[in-house]
C-alpha positions in Angstrom: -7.0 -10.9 17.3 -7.1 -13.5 14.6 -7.2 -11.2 11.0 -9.4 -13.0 8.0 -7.8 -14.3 5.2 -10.0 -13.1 2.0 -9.3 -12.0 -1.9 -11.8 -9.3 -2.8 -12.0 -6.5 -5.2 -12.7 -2.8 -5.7 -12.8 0.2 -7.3 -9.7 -1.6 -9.1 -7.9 -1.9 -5.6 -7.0 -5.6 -4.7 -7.1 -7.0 -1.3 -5.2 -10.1 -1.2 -5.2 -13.4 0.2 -2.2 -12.2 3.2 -4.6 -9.9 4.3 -2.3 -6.8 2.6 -3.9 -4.0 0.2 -2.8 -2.1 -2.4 -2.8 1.4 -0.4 -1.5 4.7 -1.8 2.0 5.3 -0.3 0.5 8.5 0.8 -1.5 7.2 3.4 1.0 6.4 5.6 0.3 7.2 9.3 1.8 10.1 10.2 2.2 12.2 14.0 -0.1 15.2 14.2 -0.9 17.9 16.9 -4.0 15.8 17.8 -2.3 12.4 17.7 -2.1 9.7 14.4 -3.4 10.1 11.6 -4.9 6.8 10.1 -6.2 6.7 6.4 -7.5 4.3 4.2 -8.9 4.5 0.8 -11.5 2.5 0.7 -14.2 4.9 -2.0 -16.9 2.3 -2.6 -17.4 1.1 1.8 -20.0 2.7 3.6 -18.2 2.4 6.6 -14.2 1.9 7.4 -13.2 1.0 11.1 -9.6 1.4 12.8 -8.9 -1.6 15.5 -5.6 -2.4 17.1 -3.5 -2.7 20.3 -4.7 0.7 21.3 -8.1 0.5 21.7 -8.7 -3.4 22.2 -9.3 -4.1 18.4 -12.5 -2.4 18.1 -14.1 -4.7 20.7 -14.8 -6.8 17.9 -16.8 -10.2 18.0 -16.1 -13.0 15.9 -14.4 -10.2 13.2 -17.5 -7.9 13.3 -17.8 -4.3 14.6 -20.5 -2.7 16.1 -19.4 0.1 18.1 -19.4 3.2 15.9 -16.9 5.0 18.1 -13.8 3.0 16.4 -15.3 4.4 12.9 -13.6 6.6 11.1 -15.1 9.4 8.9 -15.3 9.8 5.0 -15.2 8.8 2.7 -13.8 12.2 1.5 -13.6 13.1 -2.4 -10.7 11.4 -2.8 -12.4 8.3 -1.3 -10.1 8.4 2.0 -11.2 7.6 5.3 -9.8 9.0 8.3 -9.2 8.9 12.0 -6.6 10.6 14.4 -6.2 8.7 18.0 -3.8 10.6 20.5 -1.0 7.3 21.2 1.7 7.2 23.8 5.2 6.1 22.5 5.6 2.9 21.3 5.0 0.6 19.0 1.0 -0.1 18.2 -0.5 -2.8 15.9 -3.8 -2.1 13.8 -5.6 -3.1 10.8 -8.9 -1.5 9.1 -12.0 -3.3 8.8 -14.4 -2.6 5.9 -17.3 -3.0 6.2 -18.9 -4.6 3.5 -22.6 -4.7 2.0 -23.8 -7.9 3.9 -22.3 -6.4 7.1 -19.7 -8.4 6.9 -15.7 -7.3 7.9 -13.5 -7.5 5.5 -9.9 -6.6 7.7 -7.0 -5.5 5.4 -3.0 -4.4 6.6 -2.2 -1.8 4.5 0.9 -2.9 2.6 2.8 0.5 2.9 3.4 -0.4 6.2 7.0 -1.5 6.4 6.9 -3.2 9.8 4.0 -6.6 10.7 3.5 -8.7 13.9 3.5 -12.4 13.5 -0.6 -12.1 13.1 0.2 -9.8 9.9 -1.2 -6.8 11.7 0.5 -3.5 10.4 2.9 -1.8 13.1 3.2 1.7 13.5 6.1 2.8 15.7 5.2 6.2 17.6 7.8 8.5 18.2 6.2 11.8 19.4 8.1 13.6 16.5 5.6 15.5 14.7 5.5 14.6 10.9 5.8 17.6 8.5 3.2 16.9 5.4 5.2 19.0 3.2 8.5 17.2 4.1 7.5 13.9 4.1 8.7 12.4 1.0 6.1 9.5 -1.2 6.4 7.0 -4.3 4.7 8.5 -6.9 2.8 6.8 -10.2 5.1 6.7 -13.1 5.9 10.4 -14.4 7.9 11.7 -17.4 10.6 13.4 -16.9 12.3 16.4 -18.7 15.0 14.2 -20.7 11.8 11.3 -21.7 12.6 9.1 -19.5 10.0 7.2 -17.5 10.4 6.8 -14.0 9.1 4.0 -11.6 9.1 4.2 -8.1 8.1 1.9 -5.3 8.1 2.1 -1.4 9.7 -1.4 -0.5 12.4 -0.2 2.5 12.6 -3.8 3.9 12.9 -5.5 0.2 16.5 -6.5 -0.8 16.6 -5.9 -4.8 13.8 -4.6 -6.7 13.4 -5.5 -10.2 11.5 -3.6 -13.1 9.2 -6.0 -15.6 7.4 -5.5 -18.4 6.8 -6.0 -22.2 9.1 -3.2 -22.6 12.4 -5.5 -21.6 11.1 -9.0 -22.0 9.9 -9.6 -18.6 13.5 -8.9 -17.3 14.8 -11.7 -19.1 12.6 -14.1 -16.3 12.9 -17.5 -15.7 10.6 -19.8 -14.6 9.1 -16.5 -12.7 12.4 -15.6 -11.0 14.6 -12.2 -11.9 17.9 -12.2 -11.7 19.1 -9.9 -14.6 20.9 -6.9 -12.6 20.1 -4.4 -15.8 16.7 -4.3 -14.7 17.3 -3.5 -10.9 16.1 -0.7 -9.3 17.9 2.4 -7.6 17.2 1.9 -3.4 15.5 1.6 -1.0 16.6 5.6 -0.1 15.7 7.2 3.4 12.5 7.2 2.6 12.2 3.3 1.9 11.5 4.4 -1.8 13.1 2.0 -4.9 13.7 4.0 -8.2 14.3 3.0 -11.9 14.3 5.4 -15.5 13.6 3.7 -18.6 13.4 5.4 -22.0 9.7 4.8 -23.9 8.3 4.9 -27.0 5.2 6.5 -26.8 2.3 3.1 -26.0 0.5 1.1 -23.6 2.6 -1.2 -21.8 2.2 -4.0 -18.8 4.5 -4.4 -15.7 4.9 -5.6 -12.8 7.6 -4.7 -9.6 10.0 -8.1 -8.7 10.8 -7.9 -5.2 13.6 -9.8 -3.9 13.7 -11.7 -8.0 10.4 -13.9 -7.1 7.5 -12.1 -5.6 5.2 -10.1 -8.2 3.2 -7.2 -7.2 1.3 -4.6 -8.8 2.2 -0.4 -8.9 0.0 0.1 -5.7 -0.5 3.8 -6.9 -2.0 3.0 -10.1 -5.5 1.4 -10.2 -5.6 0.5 -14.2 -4.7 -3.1 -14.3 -4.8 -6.4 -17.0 -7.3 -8.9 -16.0 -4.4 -11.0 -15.3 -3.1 -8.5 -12.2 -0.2 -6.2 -14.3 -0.1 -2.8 -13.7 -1.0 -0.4 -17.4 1.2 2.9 -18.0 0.2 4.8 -21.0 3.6 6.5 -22.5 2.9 9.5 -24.0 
């Protein structure tokens, strides 16, 4: 399957040109009873399919879907979508489609999936371990803790160096848009793939961005609030 290349916008999610979007950590696939749990948050679709190795990408044509067996249901409260497929051991490549108003597929690879083919179609390697939801362990949005200290975290397992940059330390003290200052580094990735930093706030509104590997800006996935010109907002109590 050939994925679409696209940038689109919603419901303050952005789905970038590499065909990646910014997917709650959370989502992650995980092994059930009944088989793999896929989710995608996708609250303003009216209909979100699964395709991959497994079950012949959808049978799509020329990127579009039509059979409504590959759909998956939602979107729930939370503005999830979700489908569990029994799959043998192994490793299986997938992507969602969302469909969008003109019936047209928008195809996105979640970015909290660590592993990608050469096509840029998310990997999930299939174990027939059962995943424990209360064990598993997730980034979270920034959160206060009891000393005042803000902590940032970021699921990045196959980055090298994550940096931390915002109006609160200059940017990281960038350069022609690289990072290199090893103040600003992040604590990681730990067993869970997860990158950590603390910083201590005055109470405001700031702007930041995560630096992986010094050169490649992204966006806090898990929060939605962001400048028109793509940084992340965290309101410091």
């Amino acid at each position: 399957m050939k994925p679409m290349l696209f940038v689109f916008a919603f419901a303050g999610l952005v789905l970038v040109a590499s065909g990646q979007s910014l997917q709650p950590g959370r989502l992650l696939p995980r092994e059930t009873t009944g088989g793999v749990l896929f989710r995608c948050y996708a609250p303003e679709a009216g209909r979100v399919y699964l395709a991959g190795s497994f079950n012949q990408w959808a049978g799509n044509v020329g990127g579009r879907i039509a059979d409504t067996r590959f759909a998956m249901s939602g979107p729930d409260e939370h503005g999830v979508f979700h489908k569990t497929v029994p799959l043998p051991v192994g490793v299986h490549a997938y992507k969602f489609a969302i469909e969008n108003p003109d019936r047209t597929m928008t195809w996105i690879s979640p970015d909290f999936a660590p592993r990608r083919d050469e096509e840029g179609n998310a990997l999930i390697v299939v174990d027939g371990v059962l995943d424990d939801e209360e064990s598993l362990v997730y980034p979270q949005p920034p959160w206060r803790g009891p000393d005042g200290s803000t902590t940032f975290e970021l699921f990045a397992p196959d980055a090298e160096i994550v940096f931390l940059a915002g109006d609160f330390n200059n940017w990281a003290n960038r350069k022609a848009g690289q990072v290199h200052d090893l103040r600003f580094a992040m604590r990681g990735p730990d067993a869970h793939g997860i990158w950590r930093i603390s910083a201590a706030l005055a109470p405001g509104r700031y702007r930041y961005q995560f630096v992986l590997n010094g050169s490649t800006w992204i966006q806090n996935p898990l929060v939605t609030t962001v400048t028109p010109d793509g940084h992340s907002i965290l309101e410091a109590p």
